[in-house]
C-alpha angles and dihedrals in degrees: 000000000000115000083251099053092048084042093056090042086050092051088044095065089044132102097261097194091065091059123112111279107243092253089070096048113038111053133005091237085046086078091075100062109093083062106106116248112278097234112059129165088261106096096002114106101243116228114228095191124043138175092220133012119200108192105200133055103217133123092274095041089055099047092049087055086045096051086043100058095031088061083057101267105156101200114056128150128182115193118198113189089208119359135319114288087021104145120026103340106070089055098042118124085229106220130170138212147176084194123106132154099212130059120247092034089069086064088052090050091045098056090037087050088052103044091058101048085060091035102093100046087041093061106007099245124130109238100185094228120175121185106176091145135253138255127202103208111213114198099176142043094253085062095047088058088041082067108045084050093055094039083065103051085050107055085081100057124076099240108094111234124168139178132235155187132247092266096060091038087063095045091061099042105031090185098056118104099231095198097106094036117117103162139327141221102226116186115183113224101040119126141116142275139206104261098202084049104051074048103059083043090050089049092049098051097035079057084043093064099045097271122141131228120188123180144194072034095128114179117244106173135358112193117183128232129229091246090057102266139120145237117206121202122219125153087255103059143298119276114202105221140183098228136346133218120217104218101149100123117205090001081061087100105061093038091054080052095066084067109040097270120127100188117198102238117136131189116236122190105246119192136190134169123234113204128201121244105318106200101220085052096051092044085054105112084210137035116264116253117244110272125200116183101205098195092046088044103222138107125229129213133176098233104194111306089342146049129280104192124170121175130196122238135228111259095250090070099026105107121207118201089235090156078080099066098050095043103012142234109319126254121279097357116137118115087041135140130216114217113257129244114202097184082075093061111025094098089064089033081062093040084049095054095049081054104040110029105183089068085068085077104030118111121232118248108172136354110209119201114172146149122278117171116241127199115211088260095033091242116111128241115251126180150036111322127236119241104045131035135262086000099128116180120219091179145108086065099163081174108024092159099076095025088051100086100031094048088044092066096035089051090042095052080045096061101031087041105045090229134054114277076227154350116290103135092144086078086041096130087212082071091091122049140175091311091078106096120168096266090063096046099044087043091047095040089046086054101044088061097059106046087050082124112026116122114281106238128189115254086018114194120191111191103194110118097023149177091019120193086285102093125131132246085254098043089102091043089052110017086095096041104049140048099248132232130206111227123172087321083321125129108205122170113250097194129349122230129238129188108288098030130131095246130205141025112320116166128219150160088212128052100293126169112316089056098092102037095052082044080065089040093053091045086053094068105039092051105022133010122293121183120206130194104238106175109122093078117122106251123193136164129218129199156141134071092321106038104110086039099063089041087052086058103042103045131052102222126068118270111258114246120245112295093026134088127210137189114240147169137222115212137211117233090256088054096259120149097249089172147345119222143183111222129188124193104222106184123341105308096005115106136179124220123201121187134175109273093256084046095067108104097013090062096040090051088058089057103035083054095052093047095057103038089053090042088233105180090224129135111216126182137175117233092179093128109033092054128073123194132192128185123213117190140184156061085302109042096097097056091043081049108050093051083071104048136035085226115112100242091184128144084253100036088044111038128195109273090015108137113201140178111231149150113255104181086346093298111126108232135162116240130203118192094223134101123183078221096082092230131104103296162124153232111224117204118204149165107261094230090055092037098099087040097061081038091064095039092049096049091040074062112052088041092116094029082057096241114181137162129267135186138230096266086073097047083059096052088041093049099055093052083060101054095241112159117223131216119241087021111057093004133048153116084296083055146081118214076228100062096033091062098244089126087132098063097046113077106197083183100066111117086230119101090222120178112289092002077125100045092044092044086055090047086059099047093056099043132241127279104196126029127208098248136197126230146188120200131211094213125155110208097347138072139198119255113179123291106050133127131263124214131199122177089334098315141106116246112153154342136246121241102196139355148196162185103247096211089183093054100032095234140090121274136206145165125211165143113289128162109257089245079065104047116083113103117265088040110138120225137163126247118205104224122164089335099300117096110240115206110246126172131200110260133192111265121263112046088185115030108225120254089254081055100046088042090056104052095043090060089045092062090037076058097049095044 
């Protein structure tokens, strides 16, 4: 048995609570860490008013006062319960990466990245980085392709990243078995840092620039104002501020919970091995990159003169410290330890010493097990909270190390700045609502863990935790018959199932078995009558004296008379697309707001703020869950439809973007004539408890126009043949409405001063530089799907936003950025999928006309003939 495997049994049978605490161990500057933070409350003047109060003394906490007072605010107070690094910061393994596989996060890693590397020299503080660059290491075919899909959502970013093949993996890492080794993702830069140490520097420059830190300072009570601000309770006095941040790691739960939030933040038991001198790693001339073996799920770091290794567990033997969300963290713990259990890890300890061989002889010096907050989804949450004003989250962080920096100055432009400095909804805390309970958090933490690691498939579905209390009035008619989708706490069917099909979920980065179903699906609709559950929509009402005023304000379209619906936009002041809605005009002053699914409190925050700051005397309500919508679309809804109604539902008695209260089977619904299809159809708004009723009614109905039910997979399909933009995708807050093509829905020309109409105006002074473009692809099994590159004679010039199968032409679609001089249709371009350039040329929108356009023209002939 290897020197490693006898020296774990040994420590097994130790008393685990006599070993060496990690800041001995883990860095030389991490010694001083027991010391008590030099500035305390005692001889410092305490400010009983502040612009800003972070609660929480963490990595991410101090950046973001940092950032604050850096970017010139004057009042800003930091308050540590303990001292500075308590909680999850002072024991993290500190890594760092450029590396994301998302999109907007790489922009997080990237500024984080930056501001370290200038960190020392800026405040004088060591900060013990290391970048001596990562490699993903990829062992089967399903990770090769992993890579080739993330190489190409990279090229367009400004982080280098390559892959590359077993020999220069090994070149790289000389210690590394290469047997296994198919290919790697190497991105130079990547390292690691001493996390007690970027602290202390954080802490230095954010007192550089005039900010306060005050600990022991713990929060006992913060209590709002009617003018929106808080005070915030210490022992040592209240301060009034303006807003507060909750930072306070794996203690954000029972902040949130001194004003009615319960946030969805879990601790998990995360553990790494820490190894003394190794000699083939002190003989080394360099320092090691980072490796992280993603089918053994660990990372890999040269610590000194030795190894630093910590795997993730599946999420049968991952253990989360739930106990802390029913009684809360225990008093006084913060630069705790949990005891290790090896058993847990001992299958990737195995996996790490056939990849790594010289493991097999290193003596153990220390096992590390302690707490790191998980979100359901693993993301934080970033941003102002819905529900009460001028309360903002910094929490959730799973790796806070490499999001501290980066999520410090995003947070702080937010706050100076009024609008996100970009998009990165997906961290938005009003993502999760009061669907979340503890099962699904503890199923979906427990989850997230354990798939750290898992192949990142396109169109991932991860199924812990579901289906949650958001379900529609149709789920049980349809759960059995469909592939799911999560949406927002929703379940919506993405394609439904018929005898002979491929059935489940079956992930792919090629066309995999959903592809021809959703092909009939699609065919449904252009040539019969297909019905859709739309309920997850976001759903508000807006009304009183000021309501169309406030609208007015907030949104750069005019607002529709009673009885019509409009597509609009609100802006940010900078002239972003923050979000897109669909709004009805009930009755005079009543309107109706309809937002995507993922758009729901985010949106409703926006508004909610603006109402209040402008003391707009407004009611607004969110019927999100009472209501239920479905959407029938095609050439034969009307007729399925008006055998269900005496209303004329006519091209000319229901006209296209009518909305109209009737009777379908004697259940009273509200019907809009609109379809994000593109074809002749409607939404449908109903009471949840009548909602499978109309659904039967409506399908005995169609039975001899073929009606059938599709999913969500072919409205996208049907959508981008049609040239419909989609928000999140080709508009958002990176995004102008300029630029995005929606020149038709903001009216410059309105008398109202509404949010970004300036900025907007001055976009369109100076000229665009980049154009939402549409393409069609020559591909052969694969199709885009957003975020790839563009190429143009060797170069990178832009990136796609959405794509496609056109079932209807037989070939891929995509829209996306491309330079103006690129713009003009039958230019000729380049799209990065799966490592191989597609040819791809510049059409003219749409690829499909929609059935009003197509209405329209026809009567127009009929009128000329």
């Amino acid at each position: 048995m290897s020197r490693i495997l006898n020296l774990i049994h040994l420590q097994l049978r130790r008393d685990l609570s006599a070993r060496l605490p990690l800041r001995t161990i883990c860095c030389t500057s991490r010694k001083h860490a027991a010391d008590s933070d030099a500035s305390t409350v005692l001889g410092k003047r305490w400010k009983d008013t502040a612009e800003t109060v972070i609660i929480g003394g963490g990595c991410v906490g101090v950046s973001l006062a940092y950032h604050l007072a850096k970017g010139g605010m004057k009042d800003v107070v930091l308050l540590e319960k303990s001292e500075l690094t308590a909680g999850s910061t002072w024991h993290a393994a500190g890594l760092t990466t450029y590396y994301h596989p998302g999109i907007n996060l790489k922009k997080v890693h990237y500024d984080s990245i930056k501001l370290y590397e200038s960190l020392e020299a800026e405040t004088g503080q060591a900060v013990g980085f290391h970048q001596p660059g990562s490699v993903r290491i990829a062992s089967t075919s399903a990770r090769v392709d992993e890579m080739k899909y993330q190489m190409t959502r990279t090229h367009w970013h400004v982080t280098p990243q390559y892959f590359i093949g077993p020999e220069k993996v090994k070149e790289l890492f000389p210690l590394i078995n290469v047997d296994k080794v198919l290919a790697g993702l190497y991105t130079p830069g990547d390292g690691h840092i001493d996390p007690y140490s970027l602290t202390m520097a954080l802490a230095a420059g954010a007192r550089m620039y005039g900010a306060q830190i005050y600990n022991p300072a713990p929060v006992t009570g913060l209590s709002p104002t009617a003018d929106g601000k808080w005070d915030v309770q210490t022992p040592h006095g209240t301060i009034r501020a303006n807003r507060i941040v909750n930072a306070t790691g794996f203690w954000a739960r029972e902040v949130g919970q001194m004003i009615g939030f319960d946030h969805p933040t879990i601790p998990v038991h995360h553990q790494y091995i820490v190894t003394a001198t190794v000699p083939e790693v002190k003989a080394l001339k360099k320092e090691l990159p980072v490796i992280r073996d993603l089918e053994g799920s660990y990372y890999l770091r040269q610590e000194r003169d030795g190894l630093l290794f910590g795997p993730y567990e599946k999420m049968e033997k991952m253990v989360l410290q739930d106990s802390w969300v029913r009684e809360g963290v225990p008093p006084g713990f913060g630069k705790e330890l949990f005891e290790s259990d090896l058993d847990r890890i001992m299958e990737h300890v195995e996996m790490a010493m056939e990849m790594i061989p010289v493991l097999k002889k290193a003596d153990i010096i220390n096992i590390v097990s302690g707490p790191i907050t998980y979100t359901p989804d693993l993301l934080p949450m970033v941003g102002p909270h819905h529900g009460v004003r001028n309360y903002w989250t910094a929490i959730g962080f799973g790796y806070g190390v490499i999001h501290a920096g980066g999520i410090g100055k995003f947070l702080s432009d937010w706050i100076r700045n009024g609008e996100p400095p970009y998009d990165l909804i997906e961290c938005d805390p009003n993502r999760y609502g009061k669907w979340v309970d503890i099962p699904y958090m503890c199923a979906k933490a427990r989850e997230s863990y354990g798939f750290n690691n898992v192949v990142g498939y396109p169109k991932e579905e991860r199924f812990a935790g579901r289906p949650t209390c958001r379900t529609s009035g149709v789920y049980e008619l349809m759960k059995d018959q469909a592939s799911m989708g999560f949406h927002a706490g929703w379940e919506q069917p993405h394609w439904f199932y018929k005898p002979g099909d491929d059935v489940g979920y079956k992930p792919s980065f090629r066309r995999t078995n959903w592809f021809g179903p959703v092909g009939r699906e699609c065919k449904l609709v252009m040539e019969k009558v297909g019905v859709i559950d739309l309920t997850p929509f976001g759903k508000f009402v807006v009304k009183g004296k000021d309501s169309q005023q406030l609208l007015e304000r907030l949104f750069a379209n005019t607002m529709p008379k009673v009885g019509q619906t409009n597509i609009s936009h609100m802006l940010t002041p900078t002239g972003k697309v923050f979000a897109e809605v669909t709004i009805t005009q009930l009755s005079p002053g009543e309107f109706l707001l309809i937002t995507g699914s993922g758009s729901e409190l985010h949106d409703l925050r926006w508004i909610e703020a603006e109402a209040a700051n402008g003391g707009y005397d407004v009611d607004i309500s969110n019927v999100t869950e009472d209501t239920g919508v479905l959407g029938i679309a095609g050439p034969n809804s009307r007729k399925v439809l008006q055998k269900l109604t005496n209303e004329d539902m006519s091209d000319a008695g229901f006209k296209f973007l009518q909305c109209k209260s009737i009777t379908l089977a004697d259940i009273p619904v509200r019907a809009i004539r609109i379809s994000y299809t593109g074809e002749l159809g409607w939404e449908l708004y109903i009471d949840q408890k009548d909602m499978a009723a109309v659904y039967q009614a409506i399908m005995e109905a169609g039975k001899d126009e073929g009606i059938d039910n599709f999913g969500t997979y072919a409205m996208s399909s049907l959508r981008l043949e049609k040239g419909f933009r989609g928000w999140g995708a080709e508009m958002n807050c990176d995004t102008n409405p300029l630029e995005a093509g929606l020149d038709y829905f903001i009216k410059l020309n309105k008398p109202v001063d509404f949010i970004g109409k300036a900025a907007l105006q001055e976009i369109k002074a100076k000229g665009l530089k980049r154009k939402l473009s549409y393409l069609t692809l020559d591909t052969d099994d694969i199709d885009p799907e957003g975020n790839e590159t563009v190429w143009h004679n060797g170069k990178v010039v832009g990136n796609t936003t959405s794509g496609a199968y056109s079932y209807s032409s037989q070939q891929s679609l995509a829209f996306a950025y491309l330079p103006l001089e690129l713009c003009s249709v039958g230019q000729k371009v380049e799209v990065e999928l799966l490592g191989r350039k597609y040819p791809a040329m510049v059409i003219q929108e749409p690829l499909v006309l929609t059935e009003p356009t197509r209405t329209r023209l026809q009567k127009k002939a009929k009128s000329k003939s």
